[in-house]
N, C-alpha and C positions, 0 to 999 in steps of 0.2 A: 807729537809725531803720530802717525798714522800706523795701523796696528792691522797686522796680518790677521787675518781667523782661523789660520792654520795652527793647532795645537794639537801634540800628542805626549802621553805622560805628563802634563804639566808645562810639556816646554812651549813655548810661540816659538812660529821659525823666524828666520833673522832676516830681516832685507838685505842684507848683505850677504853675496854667494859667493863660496869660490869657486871659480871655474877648475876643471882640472882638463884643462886640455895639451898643458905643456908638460905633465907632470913627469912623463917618461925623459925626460928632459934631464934629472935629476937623479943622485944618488939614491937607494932608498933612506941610508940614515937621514940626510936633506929635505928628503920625500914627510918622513917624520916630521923633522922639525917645522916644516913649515905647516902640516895640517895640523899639530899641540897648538902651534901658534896661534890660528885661525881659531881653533877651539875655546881657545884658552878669553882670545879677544871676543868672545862671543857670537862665532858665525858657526852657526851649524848645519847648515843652508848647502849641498855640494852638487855640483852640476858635471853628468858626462855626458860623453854619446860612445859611439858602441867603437865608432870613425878614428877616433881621438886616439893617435897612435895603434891604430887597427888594433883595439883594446888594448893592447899596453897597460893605458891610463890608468885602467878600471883596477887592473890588474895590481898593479903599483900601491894605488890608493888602499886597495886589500891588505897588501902585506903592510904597510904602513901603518895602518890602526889595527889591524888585528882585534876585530870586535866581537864583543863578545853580546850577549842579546843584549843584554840590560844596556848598552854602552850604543848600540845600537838602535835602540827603542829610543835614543834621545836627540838622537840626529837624522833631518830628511836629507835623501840622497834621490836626485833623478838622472834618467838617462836619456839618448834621444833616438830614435832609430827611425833608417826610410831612406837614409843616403846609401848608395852601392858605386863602384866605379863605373862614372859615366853614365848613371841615372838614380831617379829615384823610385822609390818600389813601399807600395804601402800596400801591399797584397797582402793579406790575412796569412799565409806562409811564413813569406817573408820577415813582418811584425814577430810573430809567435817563437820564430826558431831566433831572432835578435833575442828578445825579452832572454829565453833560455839561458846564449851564450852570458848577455852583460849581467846576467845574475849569479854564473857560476866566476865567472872573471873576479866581479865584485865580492864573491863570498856573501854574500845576503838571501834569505829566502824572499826578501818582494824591494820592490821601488818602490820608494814615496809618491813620487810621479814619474810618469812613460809620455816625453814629448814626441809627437811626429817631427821629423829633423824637415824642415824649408818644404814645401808642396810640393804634390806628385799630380801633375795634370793629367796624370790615365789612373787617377784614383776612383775608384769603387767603392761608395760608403760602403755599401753593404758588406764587403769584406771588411772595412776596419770594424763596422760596429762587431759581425762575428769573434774578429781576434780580443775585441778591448771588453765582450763578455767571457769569453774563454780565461782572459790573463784577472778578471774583477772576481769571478767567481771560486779562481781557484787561488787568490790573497796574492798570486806572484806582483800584482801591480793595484797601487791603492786608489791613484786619483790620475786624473787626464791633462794631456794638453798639446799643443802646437809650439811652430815657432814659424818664426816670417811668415805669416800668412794674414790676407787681406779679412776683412767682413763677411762676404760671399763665400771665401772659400771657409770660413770658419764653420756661416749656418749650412751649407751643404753639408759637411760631417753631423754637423750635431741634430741635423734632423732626423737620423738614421741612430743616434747611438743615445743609449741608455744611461752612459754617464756626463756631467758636465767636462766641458773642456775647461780648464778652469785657470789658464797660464798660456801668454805668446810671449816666447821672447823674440823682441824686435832691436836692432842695434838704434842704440839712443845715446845722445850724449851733447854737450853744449854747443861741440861743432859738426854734431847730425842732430838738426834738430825738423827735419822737413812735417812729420808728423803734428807737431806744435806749428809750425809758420803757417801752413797752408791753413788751420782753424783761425789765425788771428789776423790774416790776408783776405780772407772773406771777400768773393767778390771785387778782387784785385785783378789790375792787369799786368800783374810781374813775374817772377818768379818762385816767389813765397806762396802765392796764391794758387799754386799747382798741386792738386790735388793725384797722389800720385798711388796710396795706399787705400779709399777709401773711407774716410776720417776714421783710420782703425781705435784710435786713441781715446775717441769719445765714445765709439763701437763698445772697446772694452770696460770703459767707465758705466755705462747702460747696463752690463752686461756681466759685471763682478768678476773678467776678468780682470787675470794679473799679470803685467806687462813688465818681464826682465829685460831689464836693458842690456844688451852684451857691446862688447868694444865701447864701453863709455868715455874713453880718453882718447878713442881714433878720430883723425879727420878724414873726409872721404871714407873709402873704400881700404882697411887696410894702408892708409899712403904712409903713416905714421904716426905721432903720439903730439899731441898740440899743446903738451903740458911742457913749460921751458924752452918752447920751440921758436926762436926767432922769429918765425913766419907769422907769427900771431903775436908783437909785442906788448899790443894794445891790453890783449887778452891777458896776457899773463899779469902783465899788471897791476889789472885790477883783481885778478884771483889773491895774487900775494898780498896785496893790500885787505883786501876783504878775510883772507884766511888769517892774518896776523892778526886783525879783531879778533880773532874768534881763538885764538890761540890754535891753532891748525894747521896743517899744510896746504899745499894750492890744491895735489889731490885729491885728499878728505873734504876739501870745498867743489871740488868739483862734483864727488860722491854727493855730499850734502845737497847740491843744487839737485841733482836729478831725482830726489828722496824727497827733495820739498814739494812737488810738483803732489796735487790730489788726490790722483790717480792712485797714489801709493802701490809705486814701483818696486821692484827690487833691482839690484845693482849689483852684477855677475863681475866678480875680479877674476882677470885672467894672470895674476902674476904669478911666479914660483918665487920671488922674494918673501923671505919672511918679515922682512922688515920691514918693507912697505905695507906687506898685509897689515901687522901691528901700526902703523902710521896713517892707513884708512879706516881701519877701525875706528874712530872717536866718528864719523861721518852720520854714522847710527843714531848718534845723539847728540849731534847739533843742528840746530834751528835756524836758519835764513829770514831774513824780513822779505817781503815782497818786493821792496825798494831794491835790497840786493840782487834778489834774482832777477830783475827786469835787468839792472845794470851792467849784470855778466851775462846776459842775453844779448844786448845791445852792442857791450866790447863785445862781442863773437862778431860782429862784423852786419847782425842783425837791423831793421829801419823802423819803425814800428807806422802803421800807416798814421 
């Protein structure tokens, strides 16, 4: 398996993240249990943004673990900021008074990592690099990154700033796979062969970014969850057949799929189940053949040229 280079105290982080975006969703004793659970299955890996229940999230997640430093030196936590209602705003301001808020929310003196939340097309490097030396100098924020953001728009930042961007999360998953098709469509005249991002994928392979995958079990856009879903009988299918090798769920093979891929991904769980978190979990450390993954690529409905 492919090994993150992210270590602090001893610990790696986990390719498996959990999202916390629904978390306000939930009880706090629920709130608990499900991040023990997460812990417990070996994800220590946690992802906000500032958005996410107009902090709520953060907030929750706080009272939840009640960390204490040593408890917290052993787990990365990031946040994202740059969405506002009705636009996005990456003005050095803007940046700096977020960082504040999601840090007191969260209870933590710094972020593991500070994403940019989706591009801001009236972005000004020179205020982000200002704000991301102000937040590096003063330990509130340790390391850098993005999210949905093309190649171009990646080097335009990073030619202005001091730190590496070192994380995009882009939604990835078996039935969003366009990132992947348009590289193996090369010079096609179809639809696969639409290059629609930039080849960001190969961009961050060059480039030692690290590519979170989010909504890994949506099809489209949000439409729903293609895991058990009629619509896709072909697919399931072959997930459950292929996961019962492996003693697993169709889930944790899905997870699995997108972790096998080279790139070495990570793979943002957005659920507030606890028990599917503990049921994705094995995903971490199981191994796919190539045969397989080309095959649950193919049931997706994929042609290969």
């Amino acid at each position: 398996m492919y090994d993150l280079d992210w270590e602090k105290n001893g610990e790696s982080a986990s390719r498996i993240v959990l999202g916390c975006m629904r978390i306000n969703g939930l009880e706090l004793k629920e709130a608990e249990l499900l991040l023990k659970t997460a812990i417990d299955a070996g994800i220590n890996f946690f992802d906000h943004a500032d958005i996410y229940g107009d902090g709520e999230c953060e907030r929750i997640f706080a009272q939840a673990l009640k960390l204490g430093s040593d408890e917290r030196d052993k787990l990365f936590i990031q946040s994202k900021c740059g969405i506002r209602e009705g636009m996005f705003d990456f003005s050095a301001e803007h940046i700096l008074s977020s960082v504040d808020g999601i840090l007191q929310r969260l209870e933590t003196d710094y972020l593991d990592f500070l994403l940019l939340h989706r591009p801001d097309t009236l972005v000004e490097p020179e205020e982000v690099a200002e704000a991301f030396d102000i937040l590096s100098a003063s330990g509130k924020v340790r390391q850098f990154g993005v999210s949905n953001q093309n190649p171009a728009q990646i080097e335009l930042l990073q030619a202005y700033l001091s730190q590496r961007l070192q994380i995009n999360q882009l939604q990835f998953g078996i039935m969003h796979t366009g990132m992947i098709d348009q590289g193996i469509n090369v010079n096609m005249k179809n639809e696969g062969g639409v290059d629609r991002d930039g080849s960001i994928l190969d961009y961050c392979r060059l480039n030692d970014i690290i590519i979170q995958a989010w909504s890994p079990y949506q099809y489209g856009f949000f439409d729903g969850v293609f895991l058990g879903n009629e619509k896709f009988p072909e697919l399931n299918q072959v997930l459950d057949e292929i996961a019962g090798e492996h003693g697993i769920s169709a889930t944790a093979l899905a997870t699995a799929w997108i972790l096998r891929h080279p790139a070495g991904m990570q793979v943002i769980l957005g659920s507030t189940n606890k028990e599917r978190v503990a049921d994705i979990a094995p995903a971490g450390e199981t191994e796919i053949s190539r045969e397989e993954w080309y095959r649950i690529y193919r049931a997706a409905g994929n042609t290969l040229p």
